[in-house]
VOGU-3710 file (C-alpha; in Angstrom, 3 decimals, decimal comma):
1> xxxxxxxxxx> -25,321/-15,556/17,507  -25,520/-14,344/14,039  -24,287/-11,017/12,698  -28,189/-9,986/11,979  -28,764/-10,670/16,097  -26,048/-8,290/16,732  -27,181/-6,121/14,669  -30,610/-5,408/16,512  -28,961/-5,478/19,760  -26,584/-2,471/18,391
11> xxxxxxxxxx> -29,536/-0,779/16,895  -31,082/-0,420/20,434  -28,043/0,241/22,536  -26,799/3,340/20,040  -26,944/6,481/21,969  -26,022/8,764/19,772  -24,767/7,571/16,089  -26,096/4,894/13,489  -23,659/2,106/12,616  -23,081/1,011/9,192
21> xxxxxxxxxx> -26,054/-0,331/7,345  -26,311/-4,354/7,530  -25,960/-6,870/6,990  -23,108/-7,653/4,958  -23,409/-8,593/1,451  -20,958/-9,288/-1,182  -19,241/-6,298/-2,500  -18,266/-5,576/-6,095  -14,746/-7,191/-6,583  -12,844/-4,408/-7,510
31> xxxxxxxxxx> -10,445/-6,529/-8,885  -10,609/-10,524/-8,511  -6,771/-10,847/-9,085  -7,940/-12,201/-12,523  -7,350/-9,912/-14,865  -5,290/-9,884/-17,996  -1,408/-8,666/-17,564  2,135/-9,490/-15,758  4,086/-7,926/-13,185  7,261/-6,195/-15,173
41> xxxxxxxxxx> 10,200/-7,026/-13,311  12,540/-6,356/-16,328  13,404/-4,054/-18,510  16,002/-2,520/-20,909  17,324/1,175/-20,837  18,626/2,229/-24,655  20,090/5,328/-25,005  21,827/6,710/-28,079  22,607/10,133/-30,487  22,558/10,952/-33,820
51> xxxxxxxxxx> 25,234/12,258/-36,175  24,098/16,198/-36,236  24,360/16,442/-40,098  22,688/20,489/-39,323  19,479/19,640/-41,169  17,920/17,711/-38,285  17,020/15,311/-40,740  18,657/12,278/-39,056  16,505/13,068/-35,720  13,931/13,429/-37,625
61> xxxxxxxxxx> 13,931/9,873/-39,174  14,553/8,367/-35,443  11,284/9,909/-34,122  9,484/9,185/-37,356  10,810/5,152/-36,996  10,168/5,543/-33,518  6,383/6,056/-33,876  6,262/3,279/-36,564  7,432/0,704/-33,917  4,388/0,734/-31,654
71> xxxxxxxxxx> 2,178/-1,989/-34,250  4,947/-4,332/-34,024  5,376/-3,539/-30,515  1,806/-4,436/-29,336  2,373/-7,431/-31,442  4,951/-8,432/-28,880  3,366/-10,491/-26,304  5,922/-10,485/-23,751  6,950/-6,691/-24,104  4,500/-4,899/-21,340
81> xxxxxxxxxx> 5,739/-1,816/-21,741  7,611/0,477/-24,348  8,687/4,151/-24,979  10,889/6,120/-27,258  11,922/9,770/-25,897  14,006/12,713/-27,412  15,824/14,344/-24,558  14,960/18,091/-24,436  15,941/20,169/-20,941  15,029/23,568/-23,116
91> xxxxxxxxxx> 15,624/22,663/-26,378  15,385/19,586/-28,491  18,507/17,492/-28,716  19,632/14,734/-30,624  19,907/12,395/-27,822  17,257/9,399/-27,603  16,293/7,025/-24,652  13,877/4,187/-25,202  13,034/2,159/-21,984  10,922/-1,256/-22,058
101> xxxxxxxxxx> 9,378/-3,295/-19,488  9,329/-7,350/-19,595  8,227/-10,341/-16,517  10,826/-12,471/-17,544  14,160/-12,044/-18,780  12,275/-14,905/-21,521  10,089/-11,960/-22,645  13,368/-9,267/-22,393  15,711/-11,882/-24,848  12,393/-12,636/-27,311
111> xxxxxxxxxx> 12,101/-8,523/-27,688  15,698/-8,151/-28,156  15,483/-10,860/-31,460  12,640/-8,787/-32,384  11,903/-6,494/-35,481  12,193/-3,663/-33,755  15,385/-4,219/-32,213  16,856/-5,278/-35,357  15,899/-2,180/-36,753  17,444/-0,089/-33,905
121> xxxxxxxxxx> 20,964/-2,025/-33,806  20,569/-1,682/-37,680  21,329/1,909/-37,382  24,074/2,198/-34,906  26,784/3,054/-37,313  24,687/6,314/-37,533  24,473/7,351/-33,489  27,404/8,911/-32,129  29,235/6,345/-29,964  27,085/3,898/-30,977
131> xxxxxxxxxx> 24,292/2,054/-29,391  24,002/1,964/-25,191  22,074/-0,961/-24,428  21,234/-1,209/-20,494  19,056/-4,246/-19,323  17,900/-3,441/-15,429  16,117/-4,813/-12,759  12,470/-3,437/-11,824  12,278/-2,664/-7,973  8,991/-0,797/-8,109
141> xxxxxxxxxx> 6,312/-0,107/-10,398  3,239/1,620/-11,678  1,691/1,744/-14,851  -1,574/2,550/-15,850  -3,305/0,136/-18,777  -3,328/2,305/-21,825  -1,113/4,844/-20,113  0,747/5,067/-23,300  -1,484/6,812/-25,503  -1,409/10,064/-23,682
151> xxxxxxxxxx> 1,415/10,407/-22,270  3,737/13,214/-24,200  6,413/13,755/-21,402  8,912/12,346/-18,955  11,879/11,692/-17,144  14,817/9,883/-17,165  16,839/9,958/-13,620  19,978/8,006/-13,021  21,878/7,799/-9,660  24,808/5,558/-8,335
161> xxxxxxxxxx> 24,442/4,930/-4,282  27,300/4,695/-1,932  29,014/1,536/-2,011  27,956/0,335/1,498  24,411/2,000/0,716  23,020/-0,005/-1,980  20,382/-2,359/0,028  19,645/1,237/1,772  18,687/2,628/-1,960  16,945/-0,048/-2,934
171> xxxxxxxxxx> 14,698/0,137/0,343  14,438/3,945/-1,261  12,727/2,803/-4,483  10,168/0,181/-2,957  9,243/3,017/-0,340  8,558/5,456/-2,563  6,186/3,955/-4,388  3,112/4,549/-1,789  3,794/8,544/-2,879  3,931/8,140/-6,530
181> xxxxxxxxxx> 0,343/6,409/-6,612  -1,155/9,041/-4,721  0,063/11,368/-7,731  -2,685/11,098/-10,297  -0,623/12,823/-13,202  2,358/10,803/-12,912  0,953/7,824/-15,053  3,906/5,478/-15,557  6,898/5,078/-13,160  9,782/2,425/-12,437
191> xxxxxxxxxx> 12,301/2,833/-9,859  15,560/0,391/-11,658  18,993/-0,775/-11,158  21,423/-2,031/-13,410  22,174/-5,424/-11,722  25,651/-5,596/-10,420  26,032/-2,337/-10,203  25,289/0,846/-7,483  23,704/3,114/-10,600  19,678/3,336/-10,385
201> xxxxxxxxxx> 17,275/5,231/-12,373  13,913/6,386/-12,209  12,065/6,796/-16,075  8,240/7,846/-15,581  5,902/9,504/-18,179  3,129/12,490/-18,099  0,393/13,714/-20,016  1,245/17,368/-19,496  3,947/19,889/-18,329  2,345/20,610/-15,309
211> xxxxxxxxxx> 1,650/16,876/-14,198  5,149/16,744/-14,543  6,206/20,015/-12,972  3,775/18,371/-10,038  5,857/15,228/-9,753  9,356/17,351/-9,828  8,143/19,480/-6,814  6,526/16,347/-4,854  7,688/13,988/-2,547  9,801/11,629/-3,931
221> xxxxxxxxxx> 11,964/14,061/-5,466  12,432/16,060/-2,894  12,945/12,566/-0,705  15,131/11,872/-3,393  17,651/15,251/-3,328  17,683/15,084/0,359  19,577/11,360/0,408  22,257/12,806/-1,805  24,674/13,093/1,281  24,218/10,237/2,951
231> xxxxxxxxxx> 23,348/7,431/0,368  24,625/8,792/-2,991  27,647/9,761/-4,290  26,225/12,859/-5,795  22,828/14,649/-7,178  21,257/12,452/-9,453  21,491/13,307/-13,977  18,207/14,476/-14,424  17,118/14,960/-18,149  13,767/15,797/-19,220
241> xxxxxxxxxx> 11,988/13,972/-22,369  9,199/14,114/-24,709  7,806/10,864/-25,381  7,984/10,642/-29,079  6,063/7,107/-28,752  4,847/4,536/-26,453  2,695/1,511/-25,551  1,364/0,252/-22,240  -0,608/-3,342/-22,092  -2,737/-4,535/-19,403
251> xxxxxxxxxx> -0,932/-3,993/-15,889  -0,530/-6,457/-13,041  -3,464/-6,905/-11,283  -3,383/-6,215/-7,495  -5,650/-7,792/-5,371  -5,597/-8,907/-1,568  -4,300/-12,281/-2,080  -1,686/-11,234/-4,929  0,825/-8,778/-5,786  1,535/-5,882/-3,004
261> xxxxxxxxxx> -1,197/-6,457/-1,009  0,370/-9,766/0,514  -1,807/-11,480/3,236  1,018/-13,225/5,635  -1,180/-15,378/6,749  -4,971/-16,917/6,495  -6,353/-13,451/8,422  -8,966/-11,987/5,502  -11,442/-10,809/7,962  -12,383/-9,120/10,769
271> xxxxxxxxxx> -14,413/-7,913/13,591  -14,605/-4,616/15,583  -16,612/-4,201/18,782  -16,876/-0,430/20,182  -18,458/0,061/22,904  -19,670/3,028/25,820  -19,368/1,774/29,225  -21,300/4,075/31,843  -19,054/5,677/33,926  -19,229/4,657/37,162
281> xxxxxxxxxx> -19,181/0,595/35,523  -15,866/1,451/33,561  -13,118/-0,652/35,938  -16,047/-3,334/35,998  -16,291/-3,631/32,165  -12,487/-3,581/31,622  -11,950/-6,252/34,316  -14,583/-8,088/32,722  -12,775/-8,205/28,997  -9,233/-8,848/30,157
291> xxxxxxxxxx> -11,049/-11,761/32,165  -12,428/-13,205/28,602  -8,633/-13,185/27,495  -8,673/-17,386/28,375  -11,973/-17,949/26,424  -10,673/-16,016/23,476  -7,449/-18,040/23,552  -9,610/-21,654/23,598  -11,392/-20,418/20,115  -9,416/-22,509/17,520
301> xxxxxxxxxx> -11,073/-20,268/14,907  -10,057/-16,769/16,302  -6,666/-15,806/14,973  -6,377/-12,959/17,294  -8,406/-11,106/19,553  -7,999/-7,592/21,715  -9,029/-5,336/24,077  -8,645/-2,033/24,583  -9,507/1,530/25,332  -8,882/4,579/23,972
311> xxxxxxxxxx> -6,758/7,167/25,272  -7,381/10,893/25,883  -11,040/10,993/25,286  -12,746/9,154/28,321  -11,943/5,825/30,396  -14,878/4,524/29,239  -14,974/4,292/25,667  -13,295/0,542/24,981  -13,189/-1,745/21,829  -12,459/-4,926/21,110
321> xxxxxxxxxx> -11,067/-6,296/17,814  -10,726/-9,799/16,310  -9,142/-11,447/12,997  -10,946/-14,785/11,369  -9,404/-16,924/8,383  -13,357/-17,280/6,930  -17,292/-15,859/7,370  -17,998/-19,000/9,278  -14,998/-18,548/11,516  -16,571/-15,094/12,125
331> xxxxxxxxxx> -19,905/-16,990/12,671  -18,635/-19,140/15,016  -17,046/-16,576/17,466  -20,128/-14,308/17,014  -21,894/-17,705/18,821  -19,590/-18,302/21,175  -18,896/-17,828/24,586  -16,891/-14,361/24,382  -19,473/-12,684/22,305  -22,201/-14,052/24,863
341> xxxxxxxxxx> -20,397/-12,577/27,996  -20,134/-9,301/26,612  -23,484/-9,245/25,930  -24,169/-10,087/29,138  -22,650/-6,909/30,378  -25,446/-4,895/28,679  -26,481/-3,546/31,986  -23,133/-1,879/32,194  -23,109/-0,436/28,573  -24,247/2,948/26,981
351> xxxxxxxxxx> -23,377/2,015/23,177  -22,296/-1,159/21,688  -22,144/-1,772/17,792  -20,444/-4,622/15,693  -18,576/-3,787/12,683  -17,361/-6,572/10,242  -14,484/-5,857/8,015  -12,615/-7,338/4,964  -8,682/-7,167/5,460  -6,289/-5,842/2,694
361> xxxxxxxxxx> -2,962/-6,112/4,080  -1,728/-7,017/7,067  1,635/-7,718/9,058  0,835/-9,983/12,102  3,763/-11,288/14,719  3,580/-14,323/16,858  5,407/-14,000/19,756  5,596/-12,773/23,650  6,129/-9,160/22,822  2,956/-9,606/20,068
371> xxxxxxxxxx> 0,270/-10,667/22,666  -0,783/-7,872/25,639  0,162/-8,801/28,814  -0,157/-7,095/31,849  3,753/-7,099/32,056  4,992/-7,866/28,329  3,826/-7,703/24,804  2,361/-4,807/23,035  0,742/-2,270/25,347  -0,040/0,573/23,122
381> xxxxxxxxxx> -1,599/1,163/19,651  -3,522/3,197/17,100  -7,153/3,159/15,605  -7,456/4,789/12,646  -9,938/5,419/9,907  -9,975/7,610/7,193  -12,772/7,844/3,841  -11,307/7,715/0,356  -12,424/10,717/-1,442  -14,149/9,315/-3,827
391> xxxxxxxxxx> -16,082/6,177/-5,753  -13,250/6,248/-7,969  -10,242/6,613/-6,087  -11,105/3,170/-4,282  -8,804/1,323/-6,274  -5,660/3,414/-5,235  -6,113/3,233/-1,473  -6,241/-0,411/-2,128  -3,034/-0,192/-3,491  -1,502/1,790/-1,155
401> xxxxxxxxxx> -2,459/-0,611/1,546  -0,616/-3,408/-0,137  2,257/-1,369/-1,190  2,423/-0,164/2,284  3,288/-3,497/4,149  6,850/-3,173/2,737  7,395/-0,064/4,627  5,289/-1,500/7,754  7,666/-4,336/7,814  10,901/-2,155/7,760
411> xxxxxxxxxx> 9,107/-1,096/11,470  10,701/-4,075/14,358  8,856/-1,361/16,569  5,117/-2,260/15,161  4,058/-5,503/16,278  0,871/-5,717/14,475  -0,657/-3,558/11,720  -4,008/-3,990/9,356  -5,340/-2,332/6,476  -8,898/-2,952/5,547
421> xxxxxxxxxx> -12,386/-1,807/4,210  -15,377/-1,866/5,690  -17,525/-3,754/2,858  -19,358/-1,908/0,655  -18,465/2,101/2,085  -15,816/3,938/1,099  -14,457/3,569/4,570  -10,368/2,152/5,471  -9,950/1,281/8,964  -5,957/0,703/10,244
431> xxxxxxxxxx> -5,122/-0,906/13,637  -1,407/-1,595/14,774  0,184/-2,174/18,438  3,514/-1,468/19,512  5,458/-2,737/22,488  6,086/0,307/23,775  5,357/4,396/23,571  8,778/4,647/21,702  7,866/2,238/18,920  4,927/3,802/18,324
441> xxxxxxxxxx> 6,580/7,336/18,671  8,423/5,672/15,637  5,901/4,822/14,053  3,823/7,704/13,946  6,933/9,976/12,728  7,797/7,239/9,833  7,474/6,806/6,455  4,102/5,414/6,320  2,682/7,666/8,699  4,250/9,849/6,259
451> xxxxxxxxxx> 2,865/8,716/3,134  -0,514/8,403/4,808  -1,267/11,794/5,076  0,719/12,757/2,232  -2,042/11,035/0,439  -4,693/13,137/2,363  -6,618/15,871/0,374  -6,239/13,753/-3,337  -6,763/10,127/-2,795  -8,250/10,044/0,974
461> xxxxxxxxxx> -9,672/13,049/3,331  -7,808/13,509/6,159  -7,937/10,368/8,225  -8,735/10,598/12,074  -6,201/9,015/14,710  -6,663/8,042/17,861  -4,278/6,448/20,477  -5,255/3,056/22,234  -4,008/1,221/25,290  -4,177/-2,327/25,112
471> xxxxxxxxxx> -4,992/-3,766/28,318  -5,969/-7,698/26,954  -5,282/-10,001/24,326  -4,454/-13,586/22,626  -2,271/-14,605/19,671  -2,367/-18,249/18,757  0,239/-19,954/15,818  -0,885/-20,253/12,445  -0,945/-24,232/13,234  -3,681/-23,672/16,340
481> xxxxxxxxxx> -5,836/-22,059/14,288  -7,978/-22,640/10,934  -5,064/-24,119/8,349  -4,583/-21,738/4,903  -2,743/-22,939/1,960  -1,962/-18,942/1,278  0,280/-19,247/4,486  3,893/-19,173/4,495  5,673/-21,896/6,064  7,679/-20,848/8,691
491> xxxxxxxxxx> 6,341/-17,498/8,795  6,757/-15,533/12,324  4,051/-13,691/11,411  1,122/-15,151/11,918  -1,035/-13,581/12,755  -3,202/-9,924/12,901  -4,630/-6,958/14,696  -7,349/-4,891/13,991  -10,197/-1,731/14,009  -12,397/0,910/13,095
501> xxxxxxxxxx> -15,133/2,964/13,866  -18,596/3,230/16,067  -21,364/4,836/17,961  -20,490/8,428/19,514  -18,502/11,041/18,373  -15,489/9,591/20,226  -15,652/6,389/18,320  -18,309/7,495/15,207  -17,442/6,649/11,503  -14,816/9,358/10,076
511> xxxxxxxxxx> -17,216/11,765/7,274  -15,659/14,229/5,336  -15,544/16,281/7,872  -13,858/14,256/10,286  -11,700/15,948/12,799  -7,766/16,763/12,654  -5,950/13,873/14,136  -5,211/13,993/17,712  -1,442/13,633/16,809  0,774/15,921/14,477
521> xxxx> 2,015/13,325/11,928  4,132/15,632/9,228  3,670/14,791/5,649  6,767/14,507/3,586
//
């Protein structure tokens, strides 16, 4: 049965709310994973002073040479990224940083033979102590194309972690870059180590005082001062800088298929089914689903499949969710014999709507404890939804679904977890199941339930989150189902879980004014 078909039959059965308009159509690509630019992965960290010879002259002539670099710098195909800083906490000082980004250590070496290195080393019989020449490794990044042309402050942060802390540091960086992108003034950032060594640095850049003032009383700083006594071995050398000069090309591109947003497997979209059994046909319905579990399972094309209800509201409000490698994978299971037997329970239904979804990121695990049983595997789980605030800040909650998998990985607790968008709304659906009330306990007082609503109020409004119990569902290996070349071999993951929104209030599409969520989930 085709999506359209559905789409009547939903039409009719809604009691109380509209779904989405249909039928789906091809959205604008935000971003094909086309565009111009490189991931920086590289970088050098230069840091020097100048002879005070009480005229100021001498720092004078570094800031003046440091503005003349940036034509030779853009001319420097393999240099992504460049600044040059005067340190001033209060007052100007005659110290200097400048920090450049690179993908390769190719592009770091053909900078380094450049012009404008070979003026720099040129004057290091002026500096005091010479010329400190770091190269580092990038851990986490943003930068904004053309971010360098307004950007008048900064920061330059070092830090040394604990000897046996250093993997535990570096998890640090990664994580914290889901908060920094949800800070619109902080326009460049890098979280670096020296490689070899425990010392890492954070350098990021600002347009104003008070974007940086913002960043200095946010998250990650605070996240950062509170690690001090258990994974550094003391409060991190914070100096303050004005960006003298500086020059940002084209940045990566992120896209679902590339970058952050890493799809572990051939899942790209998906299918939620909410629907409003009457009451006294509630048992009847469930029965019927977890009885479809079998017919699910024998659908080569349907990566994974679930049912379940949701918890604290009523015992009959129920969904059912699906993952499909293509649209004619979707197709197919839309024709087959699940989708007809649910329709066939129409009888028994209040509400029914089908929602069709494009995934973004997604963690998937293929195993016993992955699959609901009614003894094993994931028994609990979590629909959200949440609206980004606005046309423009679609991009960014794109991001921060890739850039979130690292941190939903990091969880052994969540079993399955999805990001998506329903196409062409400004609408993010997440789904994720647990094994167990504790995991998800874990998961709902972690760092990406963390970061989620620490994003709330300036990149999303407050998203809406409601508890599930899983009562059916099938898993099959990567190798059962539809073959994707984006796969990775030998991948446990395999594949995903997913939801969003419907028909009543219970189960409606979040608005703006979408209610608290049922769960206190502290932002950082």
């Amino acid at each position: 049965m085709a999506l359209s078909s559905l789409f009547v039959l939903s039409m009719a059965l809604a009691a109380v709310a509209a779904p989405l308009s249909w039928p789906l159509e091809p959205r604008d690509t935000l971003n094909d994973g086309n565009g111009a630019g490189d991931t920086a992965t590289k970088g050098l960290l230069v840091q020097f002073m100048v002879l005070d010879d009480g005229t100021a002259t001498a720092a004078n002539n570094i800031s003046t040479a440091l503005t003349a670099a940036v034509p030779a710098i853009d001319d420097e195909a393999a240099t992504l990224s460049w600044f040059g800083a005067r340190v001033n906490n209060g007052n100007a000082s005659d110290c200097f940083v400048v920090f450049d980004t690179f993908a390769d250590d190719a592009g770091r070496a053909a900078h380094l033979g450049g012009a404008v290195a070979a003026s720099l080393i040129s004057q290091s019989p002026t500096f005091v102590n010479g010329l400190s020449i770091d190269p580092y490794d990038i851990l986490a990044v943003k930068a904004t194309d053309n971010g360098g042309s307004d950007v008048t402050l900064g920061l330059r942060i070092l830090f040394t972690a604990q000897e046996d802390k250093i993997s535990d540091v570096q998890q640090f960086c990664r994580d914290s870059l889901v908060l920094v992108q949800a800070e619109p003034g902080t326009v460049n950032w890098q979280c670096i180590q020296l490689p070899g060594t425990a010392t890492f640095g954070i350098l990021d850049s600002f347009p104003d005082q008070a974007s940086r003032d913002a960043h200095l009383a946010g998250e990650v700083a605070k996240n950062l001062f509170a690690i001090v006594p258990t994974l550094l071995t003391g409060p991190p050398d914070v100096q303050q800088i004005d960006v003298i000069a500086a020059t940002v090309k084209s940045a990566a591109p992120v896209s679902p298929a590339s970058s952050t947003a890493t799809i572990t497997n051939s899942a790209k979209l998906g299918l939620l089914v909410p629907f409003t059994a009457q009451p006294d046909t509630a048992a009847d319905v469930q029965s019927f689903v977890q009885g479809a579990t079998p017919l699910a399972a024998a659908e080569p094309r349907t990566l994974q499949w679930f049912g379940a209800s949701l918890q604290n509201i009523t015992d009959n409000e129920l969904i059912v969710f699906d993952t499909f490698a293509t649209e004619e994978d979707r197709e197919a299971h839309l024709g087959g014999q699940v989708a007809a037997g649910l329709l066939s329970q129409i009888g028994a239904l209040s509400s029914l709507n089908v929602i069709p979804y494009d995934i973004f990121a997604i963690k998937s695990t293929n195993d016993d404890a992955a699959v609901a049983s009614p003894t094993s595997g994931v028994t609990v789980g979590l629909r959200i939804f949440f609206n980004a605030s606005s046309e423009s800040t679609i991009p960014q909650v794109h991001q921060f679904c890739g850039d979130s998998l690292a941190l939903i990985n990091a969880e052994p607790g969540t079993k399955n977890w999805i990001c998506g968008q329903i196409p062409n709304t400004q609408t993010f659906l997440i789904l994720d199941s647990f094994d167990n009330e504790d995991s998800r306990n874990v998961h709902l007082q972690g760092k990406f339930a963390q970061s989620l609503f620490g994003i709330a109020g300036t990149l999303i409004d407050t998203p809406d989150v409601q508890m599930i119990q899983i009562f059916a569902g099938t898993s099959k290996p990567e190798d059962d189902g539809v073959s994707d070349p984006q796969s990775e071999a030998g991948a446990t993951a395999t594949t995903s879980v997913t939801s969003v929104s419907t028909t009543a209030s219970s189960q409606g599409v979040p608005s703006t004014t979408s209610a608290a969520p049922v769960t206190d989930v502290p932002s950082l």
